[in-house]
C-alpha positions in Angstrom: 0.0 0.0 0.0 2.8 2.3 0.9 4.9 1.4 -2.4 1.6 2.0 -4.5 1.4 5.5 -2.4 4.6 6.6 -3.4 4.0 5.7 -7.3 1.1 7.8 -7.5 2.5 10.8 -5.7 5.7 10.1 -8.3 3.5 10.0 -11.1 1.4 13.3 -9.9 4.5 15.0 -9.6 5.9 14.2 -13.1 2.8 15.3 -14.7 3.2 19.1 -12.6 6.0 19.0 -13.9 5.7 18.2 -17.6 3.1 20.1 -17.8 4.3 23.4 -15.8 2.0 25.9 -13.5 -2.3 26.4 -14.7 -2.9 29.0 -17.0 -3.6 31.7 -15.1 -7.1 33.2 -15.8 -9.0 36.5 -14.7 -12.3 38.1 -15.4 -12.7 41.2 -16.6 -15.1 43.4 -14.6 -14.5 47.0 -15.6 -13.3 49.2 -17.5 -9.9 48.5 -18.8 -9.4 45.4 -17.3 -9.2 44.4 -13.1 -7.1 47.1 -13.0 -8.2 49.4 -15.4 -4.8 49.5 -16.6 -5.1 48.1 -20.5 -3.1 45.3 -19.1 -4.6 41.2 -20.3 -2.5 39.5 -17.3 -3.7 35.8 -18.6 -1.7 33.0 -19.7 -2.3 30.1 -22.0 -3.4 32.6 -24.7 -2.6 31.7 -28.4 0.6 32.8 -30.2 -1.2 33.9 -33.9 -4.9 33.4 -35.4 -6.1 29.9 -37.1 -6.1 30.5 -40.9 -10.0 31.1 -40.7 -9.7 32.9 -37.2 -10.5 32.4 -34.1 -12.7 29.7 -33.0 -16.3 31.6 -32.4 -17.9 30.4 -28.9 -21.0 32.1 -29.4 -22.9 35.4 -30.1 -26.6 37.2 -29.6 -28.3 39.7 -30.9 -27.9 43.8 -29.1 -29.1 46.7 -29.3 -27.1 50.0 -30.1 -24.4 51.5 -28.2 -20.4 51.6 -27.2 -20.8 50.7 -24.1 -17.6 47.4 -23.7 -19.1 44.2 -22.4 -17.9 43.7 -18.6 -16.8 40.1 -17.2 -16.9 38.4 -14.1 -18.4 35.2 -12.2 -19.4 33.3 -15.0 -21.6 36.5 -16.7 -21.2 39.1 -18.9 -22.9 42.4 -18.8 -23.1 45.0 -21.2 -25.5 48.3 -22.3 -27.5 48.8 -25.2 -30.3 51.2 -26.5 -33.3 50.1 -27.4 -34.7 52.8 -29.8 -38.1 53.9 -31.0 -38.7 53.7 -34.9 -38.3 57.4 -36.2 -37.0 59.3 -39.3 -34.0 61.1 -38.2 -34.6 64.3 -40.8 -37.9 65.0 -39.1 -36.9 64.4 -35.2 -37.3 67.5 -33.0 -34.1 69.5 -33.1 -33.4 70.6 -29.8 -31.3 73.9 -30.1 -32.6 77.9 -29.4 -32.0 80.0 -32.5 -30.6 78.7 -35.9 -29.2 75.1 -35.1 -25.5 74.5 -35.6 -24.8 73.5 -39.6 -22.0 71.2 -38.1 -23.5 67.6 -38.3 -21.4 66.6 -35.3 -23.3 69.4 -32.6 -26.9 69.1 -34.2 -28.7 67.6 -31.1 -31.7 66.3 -31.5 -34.9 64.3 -29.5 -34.6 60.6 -30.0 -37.2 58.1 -27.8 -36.4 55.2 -26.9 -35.2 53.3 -23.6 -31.6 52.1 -22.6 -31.0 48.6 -21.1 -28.6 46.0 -19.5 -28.4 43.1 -20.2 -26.7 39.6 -18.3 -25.9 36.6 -20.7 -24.2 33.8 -19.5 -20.4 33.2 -20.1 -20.0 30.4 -21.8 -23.5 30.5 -23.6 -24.7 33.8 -24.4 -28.0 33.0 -22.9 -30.0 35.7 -21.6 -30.3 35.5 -17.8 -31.7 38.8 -17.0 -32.2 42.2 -18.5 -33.3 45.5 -17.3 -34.7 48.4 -19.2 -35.7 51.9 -18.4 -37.1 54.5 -20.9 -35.0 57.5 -21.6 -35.1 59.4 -24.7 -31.8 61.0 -26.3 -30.7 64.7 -26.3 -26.9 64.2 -27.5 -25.8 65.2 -31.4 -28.2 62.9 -33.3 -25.7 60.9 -35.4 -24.1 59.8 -32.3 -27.0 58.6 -30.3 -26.8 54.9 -31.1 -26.7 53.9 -27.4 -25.1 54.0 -24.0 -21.1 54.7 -23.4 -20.1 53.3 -20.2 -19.1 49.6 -19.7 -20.4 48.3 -16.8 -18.3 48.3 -13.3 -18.7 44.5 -11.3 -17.7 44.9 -7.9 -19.0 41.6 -5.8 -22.8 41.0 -6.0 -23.5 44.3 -7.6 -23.1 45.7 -11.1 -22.9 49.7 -11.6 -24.7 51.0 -15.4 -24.6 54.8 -16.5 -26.8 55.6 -19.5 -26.0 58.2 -21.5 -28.4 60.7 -20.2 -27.0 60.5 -16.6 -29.2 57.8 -15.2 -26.7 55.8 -12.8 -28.2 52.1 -11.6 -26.9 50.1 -9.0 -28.1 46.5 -9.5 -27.8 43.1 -8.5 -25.4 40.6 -9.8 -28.2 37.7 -9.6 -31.8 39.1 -10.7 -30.9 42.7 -12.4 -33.4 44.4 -9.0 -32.5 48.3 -8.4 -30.6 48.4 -5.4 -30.4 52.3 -5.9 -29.9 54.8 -8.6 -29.4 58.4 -9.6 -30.2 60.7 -12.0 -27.5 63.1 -13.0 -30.2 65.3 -14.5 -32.7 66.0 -11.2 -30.1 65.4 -8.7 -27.2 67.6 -9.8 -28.7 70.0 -12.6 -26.4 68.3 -15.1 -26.7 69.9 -18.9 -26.1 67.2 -20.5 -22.8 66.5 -22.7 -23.1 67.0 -26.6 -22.2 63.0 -27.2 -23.5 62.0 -23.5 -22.6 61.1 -20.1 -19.5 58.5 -20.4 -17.2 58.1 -17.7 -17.1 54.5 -16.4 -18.0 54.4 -12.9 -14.8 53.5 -10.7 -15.3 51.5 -7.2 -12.7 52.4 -4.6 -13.4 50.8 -1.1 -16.5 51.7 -0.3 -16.8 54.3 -2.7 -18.1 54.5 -5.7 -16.7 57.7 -7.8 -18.3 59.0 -11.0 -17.8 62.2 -13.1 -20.8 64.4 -13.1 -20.6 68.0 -14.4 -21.4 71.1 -12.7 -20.3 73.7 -10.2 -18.2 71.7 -7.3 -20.1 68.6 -8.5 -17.6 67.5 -11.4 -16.9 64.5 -9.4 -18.7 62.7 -6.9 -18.3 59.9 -4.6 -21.2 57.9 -3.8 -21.7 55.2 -0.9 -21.3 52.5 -3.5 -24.2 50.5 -1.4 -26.5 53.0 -0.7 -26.2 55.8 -3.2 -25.4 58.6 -0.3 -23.6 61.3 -1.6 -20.1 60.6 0.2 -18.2 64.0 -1.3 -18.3 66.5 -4.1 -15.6 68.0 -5.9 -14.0 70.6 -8.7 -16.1 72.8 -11.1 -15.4 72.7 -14.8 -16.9 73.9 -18.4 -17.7 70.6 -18.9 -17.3 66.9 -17.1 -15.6 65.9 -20.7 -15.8 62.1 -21.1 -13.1 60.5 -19.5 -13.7 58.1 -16.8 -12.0 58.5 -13.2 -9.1 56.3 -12.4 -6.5 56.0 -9.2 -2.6 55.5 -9.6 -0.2 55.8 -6.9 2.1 58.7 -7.6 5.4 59.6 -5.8 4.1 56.9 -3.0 0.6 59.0 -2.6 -3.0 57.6 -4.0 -4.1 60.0 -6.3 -7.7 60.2 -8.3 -7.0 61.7 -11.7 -9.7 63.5 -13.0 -9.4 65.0 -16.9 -12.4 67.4 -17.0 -12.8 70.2 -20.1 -10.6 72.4 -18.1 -7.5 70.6 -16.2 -6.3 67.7 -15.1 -6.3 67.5 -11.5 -5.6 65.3 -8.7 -7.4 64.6 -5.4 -7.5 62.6 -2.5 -10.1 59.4 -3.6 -11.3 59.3 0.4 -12.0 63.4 0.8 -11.9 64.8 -2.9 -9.5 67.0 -1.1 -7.3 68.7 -4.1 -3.3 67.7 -4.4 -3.0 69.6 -7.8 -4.2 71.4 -11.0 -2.8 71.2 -14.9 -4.4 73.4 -17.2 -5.1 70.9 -19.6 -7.6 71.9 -21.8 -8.9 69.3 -24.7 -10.6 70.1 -27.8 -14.3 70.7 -27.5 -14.4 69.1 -24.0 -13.2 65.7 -25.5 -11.0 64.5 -22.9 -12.3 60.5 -23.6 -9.0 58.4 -23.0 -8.3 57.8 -19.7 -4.4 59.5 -17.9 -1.8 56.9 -18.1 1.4 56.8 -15.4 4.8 55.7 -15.9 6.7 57.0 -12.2 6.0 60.4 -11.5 5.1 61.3 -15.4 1.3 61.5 -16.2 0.3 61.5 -20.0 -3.1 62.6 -21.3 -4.1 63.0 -25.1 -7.5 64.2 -26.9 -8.4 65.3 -30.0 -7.1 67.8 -32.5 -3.5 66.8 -31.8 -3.9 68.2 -27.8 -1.4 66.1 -25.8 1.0 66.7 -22.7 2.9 64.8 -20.1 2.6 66.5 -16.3 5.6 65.8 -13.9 4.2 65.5 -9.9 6.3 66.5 -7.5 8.5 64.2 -5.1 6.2 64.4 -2.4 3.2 64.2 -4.9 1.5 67.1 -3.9 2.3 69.4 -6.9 2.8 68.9 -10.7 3.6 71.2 -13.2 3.8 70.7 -17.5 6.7 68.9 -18.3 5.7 69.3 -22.2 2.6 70.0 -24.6 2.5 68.0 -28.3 1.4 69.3 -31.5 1.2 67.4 -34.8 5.0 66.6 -34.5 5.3 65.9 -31.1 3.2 63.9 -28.5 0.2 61.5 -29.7 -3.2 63.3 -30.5 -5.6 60.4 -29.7 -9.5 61.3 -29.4 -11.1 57.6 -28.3 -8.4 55.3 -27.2 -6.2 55.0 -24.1 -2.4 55.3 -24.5 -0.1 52.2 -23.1 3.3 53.7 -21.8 6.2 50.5 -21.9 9.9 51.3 -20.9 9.6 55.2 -21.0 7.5 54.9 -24.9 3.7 55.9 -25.0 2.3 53.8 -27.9 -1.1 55.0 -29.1 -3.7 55.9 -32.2 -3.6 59.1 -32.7 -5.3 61.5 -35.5 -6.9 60.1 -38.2 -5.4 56.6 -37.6 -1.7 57.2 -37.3 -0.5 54.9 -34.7 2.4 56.6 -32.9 5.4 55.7 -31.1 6.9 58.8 -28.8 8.9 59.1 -26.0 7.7 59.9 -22.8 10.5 62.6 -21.3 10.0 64.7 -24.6 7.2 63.8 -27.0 9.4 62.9 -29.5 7.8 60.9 -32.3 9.9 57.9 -32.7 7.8 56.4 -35.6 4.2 56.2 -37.0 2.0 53.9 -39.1 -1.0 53.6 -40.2 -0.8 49.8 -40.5 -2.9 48.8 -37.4 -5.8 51.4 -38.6 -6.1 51.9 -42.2 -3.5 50.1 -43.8 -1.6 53.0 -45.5 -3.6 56.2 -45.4 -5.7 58.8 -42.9 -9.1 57.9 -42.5 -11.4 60.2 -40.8 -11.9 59.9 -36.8 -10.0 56.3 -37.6 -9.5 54.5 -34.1 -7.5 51.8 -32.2 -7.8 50.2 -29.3 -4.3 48.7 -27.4 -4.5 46.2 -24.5 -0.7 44.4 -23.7 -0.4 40.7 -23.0 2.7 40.2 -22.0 5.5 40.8 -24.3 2.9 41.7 -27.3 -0.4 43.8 -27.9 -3.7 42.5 -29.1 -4.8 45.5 -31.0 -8.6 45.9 -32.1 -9.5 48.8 -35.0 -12.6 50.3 -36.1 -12.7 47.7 -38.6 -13.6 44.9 -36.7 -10.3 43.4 -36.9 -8.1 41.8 -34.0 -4.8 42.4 -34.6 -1.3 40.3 -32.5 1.8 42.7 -32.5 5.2 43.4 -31.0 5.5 46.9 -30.6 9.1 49.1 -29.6 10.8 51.4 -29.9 12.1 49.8 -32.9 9.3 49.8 -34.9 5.5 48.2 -35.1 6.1 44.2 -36.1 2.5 42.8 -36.9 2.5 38.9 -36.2 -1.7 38.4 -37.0 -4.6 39.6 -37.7 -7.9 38.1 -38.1 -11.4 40.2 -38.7 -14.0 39.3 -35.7 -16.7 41.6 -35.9 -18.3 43.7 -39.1 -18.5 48.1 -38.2 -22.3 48.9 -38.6 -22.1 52.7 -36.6 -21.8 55.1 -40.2 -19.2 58.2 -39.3 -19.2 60.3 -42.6 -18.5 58.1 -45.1 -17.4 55.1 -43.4 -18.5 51.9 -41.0 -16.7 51.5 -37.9 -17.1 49.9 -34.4 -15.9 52.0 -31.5 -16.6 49.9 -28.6 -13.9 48.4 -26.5 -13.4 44.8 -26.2 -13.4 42.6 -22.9 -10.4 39.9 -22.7 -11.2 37.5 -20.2 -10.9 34.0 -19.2 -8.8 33.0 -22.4 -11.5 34.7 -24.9 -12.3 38.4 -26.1 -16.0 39.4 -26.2 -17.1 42.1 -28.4 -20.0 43.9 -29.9 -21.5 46.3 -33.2 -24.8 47.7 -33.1 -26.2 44.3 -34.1 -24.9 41.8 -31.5 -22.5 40.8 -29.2 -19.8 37.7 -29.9 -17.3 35.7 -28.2 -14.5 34.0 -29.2 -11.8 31.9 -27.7 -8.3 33.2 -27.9 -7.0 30.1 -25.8 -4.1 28.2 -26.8 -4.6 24.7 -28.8 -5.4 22.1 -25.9 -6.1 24.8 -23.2 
């Protein structure tokens, strides 16, 4: 008995070690990732595409919208619009005096309801939904549907709608737990292309951007809705979501508004320090990224600088603003900074390389987007997995490369998902993509799929 003991302990060992440590594999619940850092920590992922692609797991049909599918516990949530049949020419344009000629501001009065929706992870099967009615304000040809992905934290999911509704629900039957409207309960005017900033749980917090005098950001009691603190005044929320990074060994929430970037205590909403970092038109959309004490932001129009903080990480000053030469200009995605480099899209599909201490533009392609020309309001979105990127264009392609300093090496690409959103004269997709558990869930305005991006045997 003991001799038989020790064979099967001997032969449990040599299979550990012929076959090495699990996979590791994470959910991804938010925004960004666990972290919200455009990091994909799992292992066991393929090395380059099957010939026809990835194997498809499932998909189902959705509504409109942007908002990126959130993962965790075996579900997936994610936000669509459910809209009301109507001929755009003849909705109700919502504008005193002449409206603007500018397609891209003409706001108009769109009914319809938003919803969110839980399917089941390996399935796609619906297992609950909840819908509220809530008709559009934002510039009509944007209106297609919500912005925000979801935030999962435990047993309860956190949707914002693009009008400013905020809903706290359960994980397990979609019930309210509590919700907010930006709209009543703040006076928000809302943004021309809609309330977007993915809510972001800290402790017992749950911190949103809202808009408004000393009400730009507010911290919520993330289980009861009770306002916890209020914080900075601006021209305009913008559209980028919150996020936290410890700077110069001090938490800091970074908050991109139409007016600054600024920094503040995430328990108090105490300030630690101003920028005066003003994007285009309000659009500050991408999210700050940190490498040390530097902190980069980047919008549209080519508007892009890197802010030093201080040692003690109380102060920060401008360390340097881009242009078209210098910097990246992106308008949608969020930059990854590697070894010192900040790789992003930036204007009209030109996927940069630049150094962070100066801006420098080290190279640029427009390989990733477009292939070899500018395309209008062309996008990219970047998420590292280990020593490569999984990129994912407008396109509706997924796309494996190294990227360096030494230049942008593509190693596979494989088209996922078809663009059905019409910008000007093209078809594009700009909602973000969830990687989680070894697959990548994405939608269009049409449905939402899943496919596997494990390794052969995993």
């Amino acid at each position: 008995m003991v001799m038989r003991s020790v064979l099967s302990l001997s032969s449990a060992l040599a299979i550990l070690v012929s076959t090495g440590p699990p996979a590791l594999a994470n959910d991804w619940p938010q925004w960004l990732g666990p972290n919200r850092d455009t990091v994909w920590r799992e292992t066991g992922i393929l090395e380059s595409f099957p010939e026809n692609g990835p194997p498809l797991r499932w998909t189902r049909p959705l509504g409109g919208g942007y908002s990126g599918p959130a993962v965790a516990g075996g579900r997936v949530f994610v936000m669509d619009r459910q809209a009301e049949k109507i001929d755009l020419a003849k909705a109700r344009i919502l504008h005193d005096g002449p409206p603007p000629r500018n397609a891209n501001f003409l706001r108009k009065l769109l009914p319809g309801s938003e919803r969110i929706v839980c399917l089941d992870e390996k399935t796609g099967k619906l297992i609950w939904e909840h819908k509220w009615v809530r008709a559009y304000t934002t510039v009509a040809i944007y209106a297609i549907g919500p912005r925000a992905t979801p935030t999962v934290d435990g047993d309860r999911v956190y949707a914002l709608g693009a009008e400013g509704d905020l809903k706290c629900l359960a994980v397990s039957d979609g019930k309210i737990l509590w919700e907010r409207d930006f709209q009543k309960d703040y006076g928000l005017k809302i943004p021309e292309w809609g309330t977007a900033a993915h809510p972001l749980v800290d402790g017992d917090r749950l911190i949103c951007v809202v808009g408004g005098k000393g009400t730009t950001c507010v911290a919520f009691d993330k289980r009861t809705g009770k306002e916890l603190w209020r914080a900075l005044s601006s021209s305009q929320p913008g559209y980028c979501p919150p996020v936290i990074h410890t700077i110069a060994g001090r938490r800091q929430l970074l908050i991109w508004h139409g007016d600054a970037l600024e920094s503040l205590d995430p328990r108090t909403g105490k300030v630690f320090w101003s920028v005066p970092v003003k994007p285009t038109f309000g659009m500050s959309v991408g999210q700050p990224v940190v490498e040390g004490r530097r902190v980069f932001v980047m919008s549209f129009n080519r508007v892009s600088a890197c802010i030093e903080v201080s040692r003690d990480g109380g102060q920060a000053k401008l360390a340097w603003r881009g242009n078209a030469r210098r910097g990246v200009g992106g308008v949608f995605n969020t930059a990854v900074i590697q070894d010192g480099h900040v790789y992003a899209c930036g204007q009209n599909g030109r996927f940069v390389c630049a150094r962070l201490d100066d801006g420098h533009q080290v190279w640029n392609t427009f390989a990733p987007a477009t292939g070899r020309r500018p395309a209008s309001w062309a996008n990219v979105f970047a998420i590292r997995q280990g020593n490569r990127f999984f990129l994912a264009n407008d396109l509706g392609e997924l796309i494996i490369a190294r990227l360096s300093p030494a230049g942008y090496e593509e190693v596979s690409r494989a088209k996922v998902i078809s663009p059905t959103h019409k910008v000007g004269n093209r078809l594009l997709v700009w909602s973000h993509p969830a990687f989680a558990n070894r697959n990548i869930y994405l939608r269009n305005d049409r449905e939402i799929r899943c496919y596997s991006l494990a390794k052969p045997g995993r």
